[in-house]
TORNUFI-847261 format. One record per atom (N, C-alpha, C): atom name; x, y, z. Coordinates in pm, whole numbers, plus 50000, padded with zeros to 5 digits. Atoms other than C-alpha are relative to their C-alpha. Example, Ala and Ser with C-alpha at 12.3 -4.5 7.8 and 13.67 -1.06 7.14 Angstrom:
[site 'N' [50089 49881 50000]],
[site 'CA' [51230 49550 50780]],
[site 'C' [50090 50120 50000]],
[site 'N' [49918 49881 49994]],
[site 'CA' [51367 49894 50714]],
[site 'C' [49923 50109 50073]],
//
This chain:
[site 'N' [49900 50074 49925]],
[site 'CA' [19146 97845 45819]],
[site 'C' [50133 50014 49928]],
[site 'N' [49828 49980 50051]],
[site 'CA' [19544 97883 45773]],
[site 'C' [50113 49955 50043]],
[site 'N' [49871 50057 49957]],
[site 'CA' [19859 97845 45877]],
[site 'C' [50080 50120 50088]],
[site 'N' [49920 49895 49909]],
[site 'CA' [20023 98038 46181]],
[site 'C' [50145 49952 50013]],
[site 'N' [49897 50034 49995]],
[site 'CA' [20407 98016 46112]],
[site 'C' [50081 50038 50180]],
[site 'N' [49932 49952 49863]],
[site 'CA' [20569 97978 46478]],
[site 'C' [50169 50046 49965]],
[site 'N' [49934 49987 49980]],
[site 'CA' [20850 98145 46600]],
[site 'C' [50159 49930 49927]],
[site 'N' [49842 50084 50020]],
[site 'CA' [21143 97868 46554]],
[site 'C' [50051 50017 49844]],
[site 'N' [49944 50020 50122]],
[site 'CA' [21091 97858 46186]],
[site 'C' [50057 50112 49961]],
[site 'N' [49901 49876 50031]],
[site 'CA' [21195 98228 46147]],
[site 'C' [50107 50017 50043]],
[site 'N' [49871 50022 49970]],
[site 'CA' [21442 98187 46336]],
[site 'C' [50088 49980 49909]],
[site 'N' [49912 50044 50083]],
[site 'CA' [21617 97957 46150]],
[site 'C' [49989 50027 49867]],
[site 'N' [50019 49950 50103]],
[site 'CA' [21501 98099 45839]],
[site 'C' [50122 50103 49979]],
[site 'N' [49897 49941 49960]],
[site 'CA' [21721 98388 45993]],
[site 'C' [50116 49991 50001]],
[site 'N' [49871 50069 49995]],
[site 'CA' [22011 98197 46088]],
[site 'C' [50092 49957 49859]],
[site 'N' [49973 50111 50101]],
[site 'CA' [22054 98008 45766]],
[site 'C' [49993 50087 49821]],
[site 'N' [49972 49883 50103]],
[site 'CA' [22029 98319 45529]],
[site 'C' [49879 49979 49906]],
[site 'N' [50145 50001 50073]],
[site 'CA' [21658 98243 45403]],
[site 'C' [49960 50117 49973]],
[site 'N' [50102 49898 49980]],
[site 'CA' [21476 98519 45312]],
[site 'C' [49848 49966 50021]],
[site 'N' [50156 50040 49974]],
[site 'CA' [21107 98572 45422]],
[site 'C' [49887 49895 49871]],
[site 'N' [50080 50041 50115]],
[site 'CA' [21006 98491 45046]],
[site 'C' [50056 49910 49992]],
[site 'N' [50004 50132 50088]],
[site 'CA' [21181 98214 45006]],
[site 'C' [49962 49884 50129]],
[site 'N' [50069 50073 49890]],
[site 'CA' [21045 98068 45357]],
[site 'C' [49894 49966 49997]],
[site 'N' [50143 49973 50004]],
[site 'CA' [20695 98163 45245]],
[site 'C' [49984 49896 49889]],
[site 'N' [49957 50096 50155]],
[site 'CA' [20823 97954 44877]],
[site 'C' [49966 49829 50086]],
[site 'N' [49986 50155 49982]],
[site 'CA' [20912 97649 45059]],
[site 'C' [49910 49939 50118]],
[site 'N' [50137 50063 49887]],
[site 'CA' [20604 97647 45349]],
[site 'C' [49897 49963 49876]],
[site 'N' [50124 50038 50134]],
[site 'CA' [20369 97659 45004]],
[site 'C' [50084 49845 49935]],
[site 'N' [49942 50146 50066]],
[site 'CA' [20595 97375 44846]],
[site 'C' [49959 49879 50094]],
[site 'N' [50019 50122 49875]],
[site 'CA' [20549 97144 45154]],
[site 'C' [49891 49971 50041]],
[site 'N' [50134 49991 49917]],
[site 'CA' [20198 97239 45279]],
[site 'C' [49879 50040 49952]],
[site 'N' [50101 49958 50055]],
[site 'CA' [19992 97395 45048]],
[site 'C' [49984 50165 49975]],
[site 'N' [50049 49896 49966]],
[site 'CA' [19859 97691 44917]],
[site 'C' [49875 50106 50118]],
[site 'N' [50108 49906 49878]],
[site 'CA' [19705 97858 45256]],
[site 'C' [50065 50117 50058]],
[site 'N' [49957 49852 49963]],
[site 'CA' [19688 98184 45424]],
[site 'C' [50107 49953 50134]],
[site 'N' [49888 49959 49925]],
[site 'CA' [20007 98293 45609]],
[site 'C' [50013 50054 50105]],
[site 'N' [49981 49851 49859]],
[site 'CA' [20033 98482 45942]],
[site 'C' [50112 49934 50103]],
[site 'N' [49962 50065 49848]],
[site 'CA' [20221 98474 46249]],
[site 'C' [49930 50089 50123]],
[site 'N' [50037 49942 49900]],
[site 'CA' [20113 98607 46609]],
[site 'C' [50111 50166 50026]],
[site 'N' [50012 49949 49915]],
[site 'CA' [20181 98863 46753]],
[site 'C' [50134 50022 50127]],
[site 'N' [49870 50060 49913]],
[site 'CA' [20417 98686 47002]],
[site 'C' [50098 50001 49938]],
[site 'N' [49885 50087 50060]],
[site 'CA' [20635 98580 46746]],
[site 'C' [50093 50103 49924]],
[site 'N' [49961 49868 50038]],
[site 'CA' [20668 98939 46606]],
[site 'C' [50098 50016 50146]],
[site 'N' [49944 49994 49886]],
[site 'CA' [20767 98985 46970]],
[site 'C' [50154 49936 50064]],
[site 'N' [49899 50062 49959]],
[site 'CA' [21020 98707 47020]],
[site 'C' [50110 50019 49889]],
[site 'N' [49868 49971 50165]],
[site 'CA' [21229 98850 46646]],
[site 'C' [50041 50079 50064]],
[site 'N' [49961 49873 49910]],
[site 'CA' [21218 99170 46850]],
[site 'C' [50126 49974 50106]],
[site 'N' [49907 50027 49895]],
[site 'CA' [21379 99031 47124]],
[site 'C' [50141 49920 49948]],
[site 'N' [49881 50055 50116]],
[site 'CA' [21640 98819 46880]],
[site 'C' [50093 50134 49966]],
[site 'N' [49908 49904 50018]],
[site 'CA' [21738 99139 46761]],
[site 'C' [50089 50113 50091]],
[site 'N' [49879 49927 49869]],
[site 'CA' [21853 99303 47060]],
[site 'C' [50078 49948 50091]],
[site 'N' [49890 50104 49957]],
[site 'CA' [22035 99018 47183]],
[site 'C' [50161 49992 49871]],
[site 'N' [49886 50013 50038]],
[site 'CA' [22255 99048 46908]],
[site 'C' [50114 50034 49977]],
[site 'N' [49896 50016 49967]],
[site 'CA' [22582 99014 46956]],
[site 'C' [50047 50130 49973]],
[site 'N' [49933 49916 50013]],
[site 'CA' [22684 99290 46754]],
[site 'C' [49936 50125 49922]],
[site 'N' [50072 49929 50090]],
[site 'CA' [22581 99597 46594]],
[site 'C' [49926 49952 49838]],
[site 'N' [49986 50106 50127]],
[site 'CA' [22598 99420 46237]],
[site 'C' [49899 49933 50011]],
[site 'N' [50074 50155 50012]],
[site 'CA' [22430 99112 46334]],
[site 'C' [49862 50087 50049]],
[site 'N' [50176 49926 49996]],
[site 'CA' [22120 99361 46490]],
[site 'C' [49930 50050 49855]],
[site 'N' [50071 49946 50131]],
[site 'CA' [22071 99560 46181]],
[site 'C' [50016 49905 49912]],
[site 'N' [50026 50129 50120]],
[site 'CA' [22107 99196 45951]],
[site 'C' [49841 49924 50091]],
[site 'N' [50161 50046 49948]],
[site 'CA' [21816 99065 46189]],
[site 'C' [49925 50106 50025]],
[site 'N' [50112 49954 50043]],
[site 'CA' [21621 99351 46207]],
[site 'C' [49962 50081 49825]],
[site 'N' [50045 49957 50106]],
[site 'CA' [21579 99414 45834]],
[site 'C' [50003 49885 50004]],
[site 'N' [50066 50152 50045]],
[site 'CA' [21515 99015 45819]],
[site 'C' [49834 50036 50052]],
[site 'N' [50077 49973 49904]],
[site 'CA' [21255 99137 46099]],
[site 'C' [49883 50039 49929]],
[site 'N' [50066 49942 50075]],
[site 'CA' [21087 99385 45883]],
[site 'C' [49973 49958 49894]],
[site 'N' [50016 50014 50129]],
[site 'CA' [21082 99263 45552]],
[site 'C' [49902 49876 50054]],
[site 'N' [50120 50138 49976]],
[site 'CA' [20874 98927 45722]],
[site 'C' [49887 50082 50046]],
[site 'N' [50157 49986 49952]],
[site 'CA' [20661 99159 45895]],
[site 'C' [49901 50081 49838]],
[site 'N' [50086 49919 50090]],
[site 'CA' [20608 99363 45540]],
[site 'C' [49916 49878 49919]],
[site 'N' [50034 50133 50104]],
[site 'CA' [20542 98964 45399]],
[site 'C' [49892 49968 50045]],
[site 'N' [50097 50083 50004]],
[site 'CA' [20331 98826 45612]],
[site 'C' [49901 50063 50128]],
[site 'N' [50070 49901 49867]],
[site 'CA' [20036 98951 45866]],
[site 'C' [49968 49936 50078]],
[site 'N' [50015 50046 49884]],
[site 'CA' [20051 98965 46193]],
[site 'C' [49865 50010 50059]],
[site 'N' [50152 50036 49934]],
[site 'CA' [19773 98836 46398]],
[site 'C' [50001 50078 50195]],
[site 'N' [50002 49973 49844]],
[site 'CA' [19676 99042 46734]],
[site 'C' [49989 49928 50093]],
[site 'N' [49993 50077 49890]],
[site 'CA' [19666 98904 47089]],
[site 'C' [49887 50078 50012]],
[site 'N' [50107 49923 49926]],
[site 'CA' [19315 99023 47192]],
[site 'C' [49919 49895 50079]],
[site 'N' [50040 50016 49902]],
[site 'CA' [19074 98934 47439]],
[site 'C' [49905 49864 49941]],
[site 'N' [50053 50165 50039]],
[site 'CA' [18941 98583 47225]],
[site 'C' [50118 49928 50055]],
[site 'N' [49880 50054 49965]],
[site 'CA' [19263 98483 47240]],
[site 'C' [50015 49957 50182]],
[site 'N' [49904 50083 49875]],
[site 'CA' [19340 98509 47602]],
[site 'C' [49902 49982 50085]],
[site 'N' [50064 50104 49940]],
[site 'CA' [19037 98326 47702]],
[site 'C' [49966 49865 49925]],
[site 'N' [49957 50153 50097]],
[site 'CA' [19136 98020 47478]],
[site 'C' [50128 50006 50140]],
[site 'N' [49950 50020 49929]],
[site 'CA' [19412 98079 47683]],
[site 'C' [50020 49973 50180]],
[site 'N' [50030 50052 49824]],
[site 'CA' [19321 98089 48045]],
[site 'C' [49927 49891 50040]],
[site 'N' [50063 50163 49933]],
[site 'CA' [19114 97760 48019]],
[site 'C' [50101 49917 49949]],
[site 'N' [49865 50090 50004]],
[site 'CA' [19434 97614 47857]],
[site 'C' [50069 49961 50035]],
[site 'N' [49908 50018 49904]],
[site 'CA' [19664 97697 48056]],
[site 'C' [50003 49939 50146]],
[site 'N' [50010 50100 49843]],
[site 'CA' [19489 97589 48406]],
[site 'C' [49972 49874 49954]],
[site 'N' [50052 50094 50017]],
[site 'CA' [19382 97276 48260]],
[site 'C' [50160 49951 49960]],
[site 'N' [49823 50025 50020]],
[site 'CA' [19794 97245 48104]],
[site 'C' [50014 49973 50151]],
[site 'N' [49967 49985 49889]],
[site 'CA' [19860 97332 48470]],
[site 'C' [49988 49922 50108]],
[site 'N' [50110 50150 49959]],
[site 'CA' [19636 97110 48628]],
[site 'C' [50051 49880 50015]],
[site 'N' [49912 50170 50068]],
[site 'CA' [19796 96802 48463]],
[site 'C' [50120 50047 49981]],
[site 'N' [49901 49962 49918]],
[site 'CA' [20113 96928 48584]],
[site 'C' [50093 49976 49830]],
[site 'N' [49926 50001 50174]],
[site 'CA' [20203 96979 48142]],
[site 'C' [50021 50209 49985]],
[site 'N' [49984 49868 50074]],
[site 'CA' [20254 97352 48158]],
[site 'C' [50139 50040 49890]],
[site 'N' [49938 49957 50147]],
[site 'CA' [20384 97536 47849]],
[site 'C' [50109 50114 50072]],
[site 'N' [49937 49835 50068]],
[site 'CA' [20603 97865 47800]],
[site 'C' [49868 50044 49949]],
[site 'N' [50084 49896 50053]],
[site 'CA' [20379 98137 47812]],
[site 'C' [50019 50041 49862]],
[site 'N' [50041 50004 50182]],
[site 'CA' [20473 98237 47434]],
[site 'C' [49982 49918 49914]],
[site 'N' [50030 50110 50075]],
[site 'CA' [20445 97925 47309]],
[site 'C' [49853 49995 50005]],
[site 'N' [50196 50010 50007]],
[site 'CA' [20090 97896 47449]],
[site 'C' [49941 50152 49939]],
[site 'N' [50002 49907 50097]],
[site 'CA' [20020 98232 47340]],
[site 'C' [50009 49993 49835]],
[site 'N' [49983 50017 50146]],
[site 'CA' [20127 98158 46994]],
[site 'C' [49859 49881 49953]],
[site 'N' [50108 50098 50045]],
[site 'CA' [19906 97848 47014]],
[site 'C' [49860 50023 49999]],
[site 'N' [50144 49962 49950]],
[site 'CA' [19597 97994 47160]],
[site 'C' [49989 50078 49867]],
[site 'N' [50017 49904 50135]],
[site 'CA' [19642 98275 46854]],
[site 'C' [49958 49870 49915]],
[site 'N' [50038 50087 50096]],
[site 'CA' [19607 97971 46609]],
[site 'C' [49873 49936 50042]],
[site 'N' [50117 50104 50018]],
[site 'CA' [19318 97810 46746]],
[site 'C' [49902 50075 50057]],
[site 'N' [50082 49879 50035]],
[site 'CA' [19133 98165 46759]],
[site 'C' [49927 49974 49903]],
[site 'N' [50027 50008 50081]],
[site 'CA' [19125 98158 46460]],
[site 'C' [49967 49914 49884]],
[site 'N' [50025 50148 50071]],
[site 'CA' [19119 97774 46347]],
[site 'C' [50078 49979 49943]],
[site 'N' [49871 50026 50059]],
[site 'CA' [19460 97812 46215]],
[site 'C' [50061 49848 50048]],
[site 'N' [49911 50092 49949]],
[site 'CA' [19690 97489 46193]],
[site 'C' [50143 50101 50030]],
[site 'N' [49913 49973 49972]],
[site 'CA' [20030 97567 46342]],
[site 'C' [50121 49947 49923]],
[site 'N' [49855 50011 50090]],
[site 'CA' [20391 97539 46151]],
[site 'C' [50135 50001 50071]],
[site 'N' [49894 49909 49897]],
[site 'CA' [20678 97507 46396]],
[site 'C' [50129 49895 49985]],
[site 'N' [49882 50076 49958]],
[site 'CA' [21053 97338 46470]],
[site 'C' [49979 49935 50098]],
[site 'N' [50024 50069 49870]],
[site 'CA' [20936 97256 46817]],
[site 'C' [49876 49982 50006]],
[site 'N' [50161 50099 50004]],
[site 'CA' [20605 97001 46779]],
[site 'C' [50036 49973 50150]],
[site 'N' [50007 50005 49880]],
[site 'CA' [20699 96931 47150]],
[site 'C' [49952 50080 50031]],
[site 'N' [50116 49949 49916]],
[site 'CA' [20522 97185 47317]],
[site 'C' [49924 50050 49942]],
[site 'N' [50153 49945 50093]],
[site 'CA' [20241 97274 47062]],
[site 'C' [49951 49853 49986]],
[site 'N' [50083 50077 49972]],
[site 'CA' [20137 96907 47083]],
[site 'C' [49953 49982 50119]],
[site 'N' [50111 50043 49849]],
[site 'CA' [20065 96916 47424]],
[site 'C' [49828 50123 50002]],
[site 'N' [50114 49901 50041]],
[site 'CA' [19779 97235 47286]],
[site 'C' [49866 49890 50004]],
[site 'N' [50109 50106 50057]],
[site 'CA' [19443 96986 47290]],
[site 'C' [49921 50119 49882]],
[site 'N' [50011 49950 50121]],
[site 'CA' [19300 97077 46924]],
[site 'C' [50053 50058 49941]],
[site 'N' [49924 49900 50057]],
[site 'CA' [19586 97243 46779]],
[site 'C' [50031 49901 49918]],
[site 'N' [49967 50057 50095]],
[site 'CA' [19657 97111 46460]],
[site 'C' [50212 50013 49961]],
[site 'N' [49837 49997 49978]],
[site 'CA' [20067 97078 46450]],
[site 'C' [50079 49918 49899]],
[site 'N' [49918 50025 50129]],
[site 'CA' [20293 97075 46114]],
[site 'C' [50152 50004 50054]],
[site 'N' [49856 49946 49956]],
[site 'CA' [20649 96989 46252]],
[site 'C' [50081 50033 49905]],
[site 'N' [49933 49994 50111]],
[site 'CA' [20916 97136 45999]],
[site 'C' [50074 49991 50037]],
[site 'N' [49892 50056 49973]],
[site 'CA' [21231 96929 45993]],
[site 'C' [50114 49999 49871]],
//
């Protein structure tokens, strides 16, 4: 069991001139020594960060943030456990009229694959996950 760092926190890891190691420093200071990963998705949504940005500059400063997290920490596939965690999640989310963001649930379903707790900025929509264990970082 581990810790699947979501999306938001790289982000702002990004934003705020963190590097991956010293993100990885201060999730162990706060939470413990446990294993590290992110999805998949979340690889996905840096991707997409970096080609939104603004300017040449600001792409190649987020994608070598991009890379150097993916050389830090390992990514977890989307395979076919995963997205039947997810399809009884989501109609049952759906159902009870609580649906998610597809990468959010995605990200969540990846963590509770594998029995991972989750690590994120936005505890709003990873607590609505039933059994997802949810570390908000503020």
């Amino acid at each position: 069991m581990g810790l699947l760092i979501d999306s938001t926190l790289l982000i702002h890891a990004e934003r705020h001139g963190l590097t991956p190691e010293r993100l990885v420093a201060e999730i162990v200071d706060r939470l413990g020594d446990v294993e590290l990963a992110i999805s998949a998705m979340s690889a996905g949504e840096l991707f997409h960060g970096c080609w939104r940005a603004g300017t040449p500059a600001r792409r190649a400063r987020r994608e070598e943030f991009v890379e150097t997290l993916l050389s830090a920490l390992p990514v977890v596939d989307i395979q076919l456990p995963v997205m039947r965690i997810f399809g009884e999640i989501d109609a049952r989310l759906r159902a009870g009229g609580k649906r998610l963001p597809t990468s959010d649930l995605l990200i969540a379903c990846t963590a509770l694959s594998r029995g991972d707790k989750i690590v994120t900025g936005n505890a709003r929509h990873f607590r609505r996950v039933p059994g997802l264990t949810v570390h908000e970082w503020t």
